[in-house]
N, CA, C and O atoms as a printed pandas DataFrame, in Angstrom:
     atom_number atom_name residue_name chain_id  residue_number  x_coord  y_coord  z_coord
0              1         N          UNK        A               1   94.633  119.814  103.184
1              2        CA          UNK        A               1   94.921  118.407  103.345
2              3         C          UNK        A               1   93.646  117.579  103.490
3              4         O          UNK        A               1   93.527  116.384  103.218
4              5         N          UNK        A               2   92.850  118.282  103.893
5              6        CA          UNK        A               2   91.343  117.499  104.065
6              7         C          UNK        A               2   90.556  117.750  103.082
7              8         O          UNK        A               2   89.415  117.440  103.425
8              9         N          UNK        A               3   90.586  118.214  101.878
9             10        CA          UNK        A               3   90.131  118.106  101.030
10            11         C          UNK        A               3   90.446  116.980  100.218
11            12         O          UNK        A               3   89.636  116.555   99.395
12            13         N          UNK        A               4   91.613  116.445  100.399
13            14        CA          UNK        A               4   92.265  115.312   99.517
14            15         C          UNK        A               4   91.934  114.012  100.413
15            16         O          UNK        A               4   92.232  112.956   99.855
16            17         N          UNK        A               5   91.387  113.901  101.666
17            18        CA          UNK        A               5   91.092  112.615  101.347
18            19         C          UNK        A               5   90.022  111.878  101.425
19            20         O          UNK        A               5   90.061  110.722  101.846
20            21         N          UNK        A               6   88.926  112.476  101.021
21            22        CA          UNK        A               6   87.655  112.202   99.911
22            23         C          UNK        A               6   87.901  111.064   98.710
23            24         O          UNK        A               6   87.489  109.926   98.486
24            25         N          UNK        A               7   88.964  112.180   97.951
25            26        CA          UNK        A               7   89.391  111.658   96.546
26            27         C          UNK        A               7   90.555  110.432   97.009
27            28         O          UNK        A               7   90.461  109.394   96.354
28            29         N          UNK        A               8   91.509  110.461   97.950
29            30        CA          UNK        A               8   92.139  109.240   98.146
30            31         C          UNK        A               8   91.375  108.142   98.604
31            32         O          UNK        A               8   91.424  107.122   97.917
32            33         N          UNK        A               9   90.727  108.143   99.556
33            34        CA          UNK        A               9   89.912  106.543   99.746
34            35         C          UNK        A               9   88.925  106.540   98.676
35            36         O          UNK        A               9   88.582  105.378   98.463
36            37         N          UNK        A              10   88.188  107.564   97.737
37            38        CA          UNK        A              10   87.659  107.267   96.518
38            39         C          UNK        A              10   88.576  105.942   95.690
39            40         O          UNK        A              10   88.191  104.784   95.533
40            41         N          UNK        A              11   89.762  106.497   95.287
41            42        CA          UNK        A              11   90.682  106.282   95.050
42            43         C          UNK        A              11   90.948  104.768   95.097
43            44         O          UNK        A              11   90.919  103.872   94.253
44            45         N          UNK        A              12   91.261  104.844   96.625
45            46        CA          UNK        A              12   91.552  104.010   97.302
46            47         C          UNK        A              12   90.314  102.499   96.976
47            48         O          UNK        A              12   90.763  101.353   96.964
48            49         N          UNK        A              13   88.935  102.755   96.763
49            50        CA          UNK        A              13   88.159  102.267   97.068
50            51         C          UNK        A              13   88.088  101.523   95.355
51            52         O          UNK        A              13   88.581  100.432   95.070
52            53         N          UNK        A              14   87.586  102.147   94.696
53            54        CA          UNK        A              14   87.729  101.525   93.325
54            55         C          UNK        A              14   88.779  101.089   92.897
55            56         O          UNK        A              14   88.572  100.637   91.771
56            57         N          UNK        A              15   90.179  100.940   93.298
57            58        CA          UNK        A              15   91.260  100.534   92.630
58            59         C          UNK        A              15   90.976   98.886   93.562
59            60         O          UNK        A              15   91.165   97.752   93.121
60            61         N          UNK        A              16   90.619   99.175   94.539
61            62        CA          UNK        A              16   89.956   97.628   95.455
62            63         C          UNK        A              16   89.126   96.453   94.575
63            64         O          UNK        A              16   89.277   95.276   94.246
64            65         N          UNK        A              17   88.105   97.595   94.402
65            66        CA          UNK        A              17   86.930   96.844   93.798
66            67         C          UNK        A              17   87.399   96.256   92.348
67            68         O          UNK        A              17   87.207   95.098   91.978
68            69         N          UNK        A              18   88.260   97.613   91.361
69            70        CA          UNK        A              18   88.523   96.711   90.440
70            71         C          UNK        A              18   89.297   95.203   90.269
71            72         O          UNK        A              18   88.952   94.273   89.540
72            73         N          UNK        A              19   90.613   95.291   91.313
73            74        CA          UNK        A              19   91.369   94.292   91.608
74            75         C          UNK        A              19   90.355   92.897   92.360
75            76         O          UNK        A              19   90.678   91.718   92.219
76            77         N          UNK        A              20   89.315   93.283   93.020
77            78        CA          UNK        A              20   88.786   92.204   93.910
78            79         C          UNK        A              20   87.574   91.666   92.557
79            80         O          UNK        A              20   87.125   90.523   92.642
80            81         N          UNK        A              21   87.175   92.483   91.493
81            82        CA          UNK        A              21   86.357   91.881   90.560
82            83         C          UNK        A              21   87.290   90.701   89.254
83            84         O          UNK        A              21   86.838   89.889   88.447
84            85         N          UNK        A              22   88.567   91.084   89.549
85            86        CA          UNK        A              22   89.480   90.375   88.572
86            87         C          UNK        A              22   89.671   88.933   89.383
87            88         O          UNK        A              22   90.242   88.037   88.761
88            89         N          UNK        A              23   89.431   88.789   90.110
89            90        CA          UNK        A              23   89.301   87.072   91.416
90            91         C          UNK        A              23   88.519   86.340   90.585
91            92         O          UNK        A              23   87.607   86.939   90.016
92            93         N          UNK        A              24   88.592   85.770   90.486
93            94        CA          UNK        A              24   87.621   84.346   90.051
94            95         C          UNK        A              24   87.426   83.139   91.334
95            96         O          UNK        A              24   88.126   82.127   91.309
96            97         N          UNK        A              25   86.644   83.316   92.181
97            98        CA          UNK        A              25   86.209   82.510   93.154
98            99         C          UNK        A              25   85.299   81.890   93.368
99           100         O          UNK        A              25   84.380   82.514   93.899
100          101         N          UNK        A              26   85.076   80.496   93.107
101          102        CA          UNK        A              26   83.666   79.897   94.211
102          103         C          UNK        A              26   82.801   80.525   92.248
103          104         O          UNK        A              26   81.770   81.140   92.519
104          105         N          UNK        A              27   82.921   80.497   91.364
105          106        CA          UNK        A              27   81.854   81.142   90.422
106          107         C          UNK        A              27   80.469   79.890   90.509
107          108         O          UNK        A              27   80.297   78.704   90.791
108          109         N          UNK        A              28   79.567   81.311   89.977
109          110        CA          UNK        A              28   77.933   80.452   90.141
110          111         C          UNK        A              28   77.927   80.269   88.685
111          112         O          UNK        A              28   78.799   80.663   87.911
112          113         N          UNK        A              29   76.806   79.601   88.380
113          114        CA          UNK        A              29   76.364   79.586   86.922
114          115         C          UNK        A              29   75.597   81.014   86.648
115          116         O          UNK        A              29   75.951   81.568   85.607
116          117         N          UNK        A              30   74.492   81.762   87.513
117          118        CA          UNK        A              30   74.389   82.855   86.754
118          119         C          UNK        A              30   75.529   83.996   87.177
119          120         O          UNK        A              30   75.064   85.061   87.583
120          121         N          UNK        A              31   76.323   83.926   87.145
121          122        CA          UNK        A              31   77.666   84.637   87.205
122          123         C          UNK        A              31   78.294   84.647   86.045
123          124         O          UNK        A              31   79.049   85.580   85.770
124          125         N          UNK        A              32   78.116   83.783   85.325
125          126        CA          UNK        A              32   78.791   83.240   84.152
126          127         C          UNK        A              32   77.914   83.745   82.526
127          128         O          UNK        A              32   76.747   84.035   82.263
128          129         N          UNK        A              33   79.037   83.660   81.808
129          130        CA          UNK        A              33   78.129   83.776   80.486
130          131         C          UNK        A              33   78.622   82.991   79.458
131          132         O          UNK        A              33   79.837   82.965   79.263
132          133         N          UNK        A              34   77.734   82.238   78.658
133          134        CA          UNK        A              34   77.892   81.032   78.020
134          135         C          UNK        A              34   78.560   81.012   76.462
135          136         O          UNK        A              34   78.290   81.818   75.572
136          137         N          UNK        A              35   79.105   80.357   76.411
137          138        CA          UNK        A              35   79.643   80.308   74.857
138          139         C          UNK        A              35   79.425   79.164   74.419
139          140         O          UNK        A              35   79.359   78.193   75.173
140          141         N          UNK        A              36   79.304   79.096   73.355
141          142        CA          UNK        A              36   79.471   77.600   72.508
142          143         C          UNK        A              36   80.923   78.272   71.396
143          144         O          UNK        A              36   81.053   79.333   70.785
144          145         N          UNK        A              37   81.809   77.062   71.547
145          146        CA          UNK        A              37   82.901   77.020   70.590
146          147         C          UNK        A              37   82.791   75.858   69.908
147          148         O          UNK        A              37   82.072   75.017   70.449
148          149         N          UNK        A              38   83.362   75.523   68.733
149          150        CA          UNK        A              38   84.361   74.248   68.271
150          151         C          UNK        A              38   85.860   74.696   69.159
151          152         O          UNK        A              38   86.474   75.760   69.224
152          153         N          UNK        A              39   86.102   73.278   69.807
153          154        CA          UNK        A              39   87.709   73.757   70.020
154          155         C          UNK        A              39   88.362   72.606   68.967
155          156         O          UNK        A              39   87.935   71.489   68.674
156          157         N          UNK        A              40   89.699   73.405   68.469
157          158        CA          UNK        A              40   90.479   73.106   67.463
158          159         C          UNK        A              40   91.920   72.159   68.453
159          160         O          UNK        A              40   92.645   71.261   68.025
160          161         N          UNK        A              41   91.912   72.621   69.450
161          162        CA          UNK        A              41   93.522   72.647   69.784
162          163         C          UNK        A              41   92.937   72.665   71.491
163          164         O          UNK        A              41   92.096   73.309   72.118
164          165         N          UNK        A              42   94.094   71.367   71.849
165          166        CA          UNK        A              42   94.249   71.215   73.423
166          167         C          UNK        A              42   95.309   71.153   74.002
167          168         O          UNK        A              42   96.016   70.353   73.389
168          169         N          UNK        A              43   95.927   71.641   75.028
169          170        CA          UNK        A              43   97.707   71.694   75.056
170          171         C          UNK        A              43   97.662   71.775   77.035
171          172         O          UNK        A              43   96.816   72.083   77.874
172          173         N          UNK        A              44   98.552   71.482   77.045
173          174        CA          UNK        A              44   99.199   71.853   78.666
174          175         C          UNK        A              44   99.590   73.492   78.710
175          176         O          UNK        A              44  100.446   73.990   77.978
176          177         N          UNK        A              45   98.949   74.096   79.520
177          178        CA          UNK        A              45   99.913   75.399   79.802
178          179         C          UNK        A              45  100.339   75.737   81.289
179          180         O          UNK        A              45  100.367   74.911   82.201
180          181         N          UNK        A              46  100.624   76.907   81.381
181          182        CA          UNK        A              46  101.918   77.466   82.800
182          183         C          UNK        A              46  100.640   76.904   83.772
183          184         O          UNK        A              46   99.427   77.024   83.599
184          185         N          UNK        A              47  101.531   76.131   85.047
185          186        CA          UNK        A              47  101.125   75.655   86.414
186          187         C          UNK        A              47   99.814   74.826   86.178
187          188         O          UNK        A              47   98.677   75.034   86.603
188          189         N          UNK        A              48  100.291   73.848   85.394
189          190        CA          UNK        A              48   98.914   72.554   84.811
190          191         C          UNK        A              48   97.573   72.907   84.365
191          192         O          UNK        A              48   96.508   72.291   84.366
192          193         N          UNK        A              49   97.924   74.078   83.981
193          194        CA          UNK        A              49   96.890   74.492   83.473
194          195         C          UNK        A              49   96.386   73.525   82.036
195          196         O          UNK        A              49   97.159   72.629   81.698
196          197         N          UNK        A              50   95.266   73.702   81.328
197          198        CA          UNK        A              50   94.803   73.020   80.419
198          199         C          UNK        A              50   94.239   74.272   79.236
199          200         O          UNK        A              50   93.185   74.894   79.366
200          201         N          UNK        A              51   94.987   74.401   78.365
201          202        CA          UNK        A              51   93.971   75.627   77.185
202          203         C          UNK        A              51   93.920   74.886   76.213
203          204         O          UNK        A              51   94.683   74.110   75.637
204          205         N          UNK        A              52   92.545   75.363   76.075
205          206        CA          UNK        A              52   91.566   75.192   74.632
206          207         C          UNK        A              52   91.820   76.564   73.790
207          208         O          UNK        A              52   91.857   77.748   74.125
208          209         N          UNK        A              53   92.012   75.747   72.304
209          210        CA          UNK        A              53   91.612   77.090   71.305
210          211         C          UNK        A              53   90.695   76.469   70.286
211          212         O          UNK        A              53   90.680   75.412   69.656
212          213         N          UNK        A              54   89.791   77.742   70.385
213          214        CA          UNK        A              54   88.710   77.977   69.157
214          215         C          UNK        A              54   89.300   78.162   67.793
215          216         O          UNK        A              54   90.436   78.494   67.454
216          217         N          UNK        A              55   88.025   77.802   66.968
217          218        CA          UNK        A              55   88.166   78.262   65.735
218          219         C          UNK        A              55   88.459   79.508   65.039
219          220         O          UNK        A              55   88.710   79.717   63.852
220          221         N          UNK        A              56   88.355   80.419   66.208
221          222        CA          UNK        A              56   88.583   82.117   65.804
222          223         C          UNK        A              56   89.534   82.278   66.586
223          224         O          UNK        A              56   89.641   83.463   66.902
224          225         N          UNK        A              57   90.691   81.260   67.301
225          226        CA          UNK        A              57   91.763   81.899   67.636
226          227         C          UNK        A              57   91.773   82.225   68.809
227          228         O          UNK        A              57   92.942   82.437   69.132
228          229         N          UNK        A              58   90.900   82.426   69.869
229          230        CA          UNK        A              58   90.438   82.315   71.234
230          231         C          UNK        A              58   91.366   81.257   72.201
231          232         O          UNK        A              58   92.116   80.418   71.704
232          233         N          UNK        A              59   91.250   81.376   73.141
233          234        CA          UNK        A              59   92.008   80.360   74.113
234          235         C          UNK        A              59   91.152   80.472   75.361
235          236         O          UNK        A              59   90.546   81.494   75.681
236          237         N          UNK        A              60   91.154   79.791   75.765
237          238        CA          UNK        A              60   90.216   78.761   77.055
238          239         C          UNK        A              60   91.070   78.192   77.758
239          240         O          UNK        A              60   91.848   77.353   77.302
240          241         N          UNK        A              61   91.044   78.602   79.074
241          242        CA          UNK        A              61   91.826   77.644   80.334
242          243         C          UNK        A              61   90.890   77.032   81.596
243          244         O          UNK        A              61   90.023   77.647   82.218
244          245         N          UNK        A              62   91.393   75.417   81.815
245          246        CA          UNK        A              62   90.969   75.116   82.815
246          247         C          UNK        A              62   92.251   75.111   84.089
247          248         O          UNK        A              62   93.269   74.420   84.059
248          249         N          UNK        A              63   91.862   76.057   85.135
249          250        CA          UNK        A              63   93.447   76.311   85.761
250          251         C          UNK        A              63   93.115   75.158   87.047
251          252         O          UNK        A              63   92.145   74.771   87.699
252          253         N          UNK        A              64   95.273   74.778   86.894
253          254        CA          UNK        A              64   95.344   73.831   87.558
254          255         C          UNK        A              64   94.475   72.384   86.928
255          256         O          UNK        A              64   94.309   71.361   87.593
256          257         N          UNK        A              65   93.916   72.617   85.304
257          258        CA          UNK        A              65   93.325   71.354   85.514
258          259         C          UNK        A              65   94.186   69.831   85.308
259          260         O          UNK        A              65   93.475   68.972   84.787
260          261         N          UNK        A              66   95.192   69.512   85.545
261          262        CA          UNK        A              66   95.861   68.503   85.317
262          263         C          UNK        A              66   96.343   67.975   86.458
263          264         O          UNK        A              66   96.865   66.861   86.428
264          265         N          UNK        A              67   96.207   68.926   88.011
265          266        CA          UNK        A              67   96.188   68.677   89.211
266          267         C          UNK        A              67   94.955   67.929   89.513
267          268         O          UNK        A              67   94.935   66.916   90.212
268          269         N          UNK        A              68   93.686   68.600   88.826
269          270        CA          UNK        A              68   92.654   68.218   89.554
270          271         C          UNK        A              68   92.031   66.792   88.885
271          272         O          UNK        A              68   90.962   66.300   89.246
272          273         N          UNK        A              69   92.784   66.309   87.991
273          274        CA          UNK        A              69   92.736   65.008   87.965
274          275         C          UNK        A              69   92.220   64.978   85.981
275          276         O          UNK        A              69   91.920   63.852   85.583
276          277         N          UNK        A              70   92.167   65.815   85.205
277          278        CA          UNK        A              70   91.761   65.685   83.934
278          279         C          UNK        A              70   93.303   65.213   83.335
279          280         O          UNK        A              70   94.481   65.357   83.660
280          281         N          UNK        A              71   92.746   64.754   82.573
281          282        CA          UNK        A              71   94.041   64.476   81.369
282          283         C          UNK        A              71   94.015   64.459   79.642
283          284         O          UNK        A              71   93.105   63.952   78.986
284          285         N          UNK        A              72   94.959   64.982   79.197
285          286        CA          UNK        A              72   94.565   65.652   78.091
286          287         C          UNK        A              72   94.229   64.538   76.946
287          288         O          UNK        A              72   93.423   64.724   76.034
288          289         N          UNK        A              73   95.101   63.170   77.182
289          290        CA          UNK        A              73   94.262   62.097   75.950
290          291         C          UNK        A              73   92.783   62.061   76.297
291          292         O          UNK        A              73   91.970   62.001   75.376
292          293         N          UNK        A              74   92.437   62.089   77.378
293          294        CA          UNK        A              74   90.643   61.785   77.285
294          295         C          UNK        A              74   89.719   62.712   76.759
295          296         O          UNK        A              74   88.633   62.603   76.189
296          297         N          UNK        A              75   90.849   64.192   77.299
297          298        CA          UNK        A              75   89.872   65.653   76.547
298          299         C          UNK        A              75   90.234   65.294   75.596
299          300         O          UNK        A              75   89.141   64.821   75.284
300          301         N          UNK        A              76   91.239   64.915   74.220
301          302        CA          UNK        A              76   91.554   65.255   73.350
302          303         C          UNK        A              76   90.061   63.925   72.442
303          304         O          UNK        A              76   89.768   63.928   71.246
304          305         N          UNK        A              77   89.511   63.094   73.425
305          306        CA          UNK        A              77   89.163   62.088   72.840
306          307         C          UNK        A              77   87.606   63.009   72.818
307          308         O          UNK        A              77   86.869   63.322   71.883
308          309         N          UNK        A              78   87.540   63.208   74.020
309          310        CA          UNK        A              78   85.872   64.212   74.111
310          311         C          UNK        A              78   86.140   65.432   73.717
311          312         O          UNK        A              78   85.185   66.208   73.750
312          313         N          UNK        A              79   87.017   65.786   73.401
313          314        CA          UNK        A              79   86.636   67.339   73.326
314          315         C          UNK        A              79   86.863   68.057   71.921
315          316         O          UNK        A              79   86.120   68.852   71.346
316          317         N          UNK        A              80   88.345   67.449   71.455
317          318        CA          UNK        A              80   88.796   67.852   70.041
318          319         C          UNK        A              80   87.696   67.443   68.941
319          320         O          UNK        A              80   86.933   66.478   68.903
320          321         N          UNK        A              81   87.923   68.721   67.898
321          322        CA          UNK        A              81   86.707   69.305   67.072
322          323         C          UNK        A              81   85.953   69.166   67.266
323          324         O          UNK        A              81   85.284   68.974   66.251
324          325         N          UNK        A              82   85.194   69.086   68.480
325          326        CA          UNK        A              82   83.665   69.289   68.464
326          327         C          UNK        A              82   83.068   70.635   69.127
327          328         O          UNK        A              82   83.841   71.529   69.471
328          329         N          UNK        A              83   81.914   70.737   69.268
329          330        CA          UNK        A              83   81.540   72.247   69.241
330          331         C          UNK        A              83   80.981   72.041   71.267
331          332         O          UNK        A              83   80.162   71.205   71.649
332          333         N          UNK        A              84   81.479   72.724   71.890
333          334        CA          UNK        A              84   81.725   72.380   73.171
334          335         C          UNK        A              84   80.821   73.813   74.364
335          336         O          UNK        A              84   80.982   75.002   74.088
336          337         N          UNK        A              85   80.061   73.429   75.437
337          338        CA          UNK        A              85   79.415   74.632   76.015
338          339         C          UNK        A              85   80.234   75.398   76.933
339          340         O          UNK        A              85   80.204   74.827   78.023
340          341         N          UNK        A              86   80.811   76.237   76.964
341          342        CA          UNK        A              86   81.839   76.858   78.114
342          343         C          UNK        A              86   81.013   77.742   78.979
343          344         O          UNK        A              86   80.115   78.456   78.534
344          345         N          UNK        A              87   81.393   77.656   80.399
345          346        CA          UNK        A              87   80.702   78.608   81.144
346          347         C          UNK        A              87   81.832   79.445   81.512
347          348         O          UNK        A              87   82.956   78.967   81.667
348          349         N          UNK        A              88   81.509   80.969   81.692
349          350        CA          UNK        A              88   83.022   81.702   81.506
350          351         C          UNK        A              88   82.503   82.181   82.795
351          352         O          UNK        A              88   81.418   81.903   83.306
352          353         N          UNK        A              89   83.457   82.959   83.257
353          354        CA          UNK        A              89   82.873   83.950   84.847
354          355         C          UNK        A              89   82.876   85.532   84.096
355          356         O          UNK        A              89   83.639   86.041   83.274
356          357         N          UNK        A              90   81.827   85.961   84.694
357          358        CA          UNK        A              90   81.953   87.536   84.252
358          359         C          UNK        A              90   82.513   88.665   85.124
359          360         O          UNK        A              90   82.010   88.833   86.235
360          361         N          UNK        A              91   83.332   89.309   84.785
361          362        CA          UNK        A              91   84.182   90.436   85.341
362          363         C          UNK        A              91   84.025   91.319   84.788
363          364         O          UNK        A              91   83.553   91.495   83.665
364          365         N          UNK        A              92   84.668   92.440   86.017
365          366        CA          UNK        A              92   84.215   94.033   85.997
366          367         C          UNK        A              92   84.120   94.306   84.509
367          368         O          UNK        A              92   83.214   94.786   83.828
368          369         N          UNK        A              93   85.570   93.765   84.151
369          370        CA          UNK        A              93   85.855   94.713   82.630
370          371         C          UNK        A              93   85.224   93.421   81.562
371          372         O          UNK        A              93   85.708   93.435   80.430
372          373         N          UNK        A              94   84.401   92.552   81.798
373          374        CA          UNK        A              94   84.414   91.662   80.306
374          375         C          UNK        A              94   84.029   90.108   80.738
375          376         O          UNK        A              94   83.515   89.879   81.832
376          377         N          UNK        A              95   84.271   89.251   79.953
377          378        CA          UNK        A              95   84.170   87.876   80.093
378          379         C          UNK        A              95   85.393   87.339   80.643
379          380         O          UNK        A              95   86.236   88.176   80.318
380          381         N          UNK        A              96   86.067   86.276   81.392
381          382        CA          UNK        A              96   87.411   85.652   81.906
382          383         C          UNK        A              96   87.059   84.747   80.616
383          384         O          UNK        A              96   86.073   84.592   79.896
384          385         N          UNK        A              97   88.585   84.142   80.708
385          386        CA          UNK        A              97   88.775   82.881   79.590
386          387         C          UNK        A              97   89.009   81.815   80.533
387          388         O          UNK        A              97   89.538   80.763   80.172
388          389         N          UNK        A              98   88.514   82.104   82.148
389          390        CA          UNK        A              98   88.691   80.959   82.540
390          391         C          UNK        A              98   87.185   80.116   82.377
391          392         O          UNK        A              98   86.112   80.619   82.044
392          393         N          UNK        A              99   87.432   78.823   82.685
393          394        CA          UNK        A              99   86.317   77.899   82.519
394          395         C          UNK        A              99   85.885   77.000   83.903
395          396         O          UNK        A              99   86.248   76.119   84.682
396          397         N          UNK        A             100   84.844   77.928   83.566
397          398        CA          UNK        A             100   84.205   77.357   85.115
398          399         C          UNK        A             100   83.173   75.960   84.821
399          400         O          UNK        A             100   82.915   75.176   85.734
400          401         N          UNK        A             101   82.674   75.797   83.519
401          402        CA          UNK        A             101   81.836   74.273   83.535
402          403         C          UNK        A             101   82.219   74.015   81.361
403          404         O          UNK        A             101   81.794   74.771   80.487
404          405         N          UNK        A             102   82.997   72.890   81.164
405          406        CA          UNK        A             102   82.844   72.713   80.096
406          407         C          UNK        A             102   82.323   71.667   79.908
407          408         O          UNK        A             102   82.727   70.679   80.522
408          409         N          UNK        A             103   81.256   71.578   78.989
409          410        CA          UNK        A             103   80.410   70.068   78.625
410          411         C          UNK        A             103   80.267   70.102   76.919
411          412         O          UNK        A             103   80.682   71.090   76.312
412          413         N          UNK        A             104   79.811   69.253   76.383
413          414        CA          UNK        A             104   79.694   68.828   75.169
414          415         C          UNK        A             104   78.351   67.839   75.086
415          416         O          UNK        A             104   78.016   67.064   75.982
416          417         N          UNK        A             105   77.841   67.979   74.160
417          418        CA          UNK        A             105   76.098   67.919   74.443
418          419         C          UNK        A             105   75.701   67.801   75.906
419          420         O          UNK        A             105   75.888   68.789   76.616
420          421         N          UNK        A             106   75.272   66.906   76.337
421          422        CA          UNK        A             106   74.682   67.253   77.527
422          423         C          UNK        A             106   75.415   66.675   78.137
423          424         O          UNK        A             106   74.662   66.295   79.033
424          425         N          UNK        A             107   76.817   66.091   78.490
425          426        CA          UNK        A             107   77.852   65.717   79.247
426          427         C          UNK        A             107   78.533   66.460   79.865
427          428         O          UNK        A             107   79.475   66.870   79.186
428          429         N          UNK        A             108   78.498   66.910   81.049
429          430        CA          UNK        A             108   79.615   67.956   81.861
430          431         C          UNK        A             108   81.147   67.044   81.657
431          432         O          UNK        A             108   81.183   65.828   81.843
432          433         N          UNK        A             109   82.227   67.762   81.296
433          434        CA          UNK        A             109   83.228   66.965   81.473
434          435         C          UNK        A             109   84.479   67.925   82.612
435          436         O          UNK        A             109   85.527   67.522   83.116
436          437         N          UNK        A             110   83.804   69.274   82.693
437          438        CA          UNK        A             110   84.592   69.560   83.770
438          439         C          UNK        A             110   83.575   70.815   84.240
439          440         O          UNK        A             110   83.233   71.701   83.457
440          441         N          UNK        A             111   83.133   70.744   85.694
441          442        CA          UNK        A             111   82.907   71.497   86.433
442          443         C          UNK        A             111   83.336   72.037   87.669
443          444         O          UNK        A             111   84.027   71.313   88.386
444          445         N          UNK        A             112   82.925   73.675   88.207
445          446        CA          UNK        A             112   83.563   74.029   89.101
446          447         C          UNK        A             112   82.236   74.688   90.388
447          448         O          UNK        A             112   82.290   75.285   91.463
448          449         N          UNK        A             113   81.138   74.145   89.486
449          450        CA          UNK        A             113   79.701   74.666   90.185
450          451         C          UNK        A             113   79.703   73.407   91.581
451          452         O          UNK        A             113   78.788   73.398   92.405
């Protein structure tokens, strides 16, 4: 029985870490890794959320952003077809599609820094 629980709080310990790296909290800018898109398409999604899609079919969310006071005629006025800087947060497994700073030339139009 004491051989097994090594391997359970092992266990135990990385199934933590992976779940606590999937959080998106408080993100920094070097936390993040940068994209430049064209976005094609701006829409409302689940719990006011706000997604962007790219030209390759990609999707981009600002969550909750329609609570926090954006609205989609003004993005659609700044943001549609033009080629836009996204700051993404980086996680265990990859890049998030959430959006932690989107600007368009040198205009921030939504940040979370």
């Amino acid at each position: 029985m004491k051989k097994r629980t090594p391997f359970f709080v092992l266990a135990i310990s990385t199934i933590t870490l992976v779940f606590q790296s999937c959080i998106i909290n408080n993100p920094k800018p070097e936390d993040c890794a940068i994209e430049i898109e064209k976005i094609i398409s701006i829409k409302e999604g689940t719990s006011f959320d706000i997604v962007f899609s790219d030209t390759h079919g990609d999707h981009y969310y600002i969550n909750r952003g329609l609570e926090r006071g954006l609205n989609l005629d003004s993005l659609n006025a700044k943001v549609l077809n033009k080629t836009v800087t996204l700051h993404l947060p980086k996680l265990f497994y990859g890049t998030s599609e959430h959006i932690a700073q989107l600007a368009v030339d040198d205009e921030i139009i939504f940040t979370e820094f």
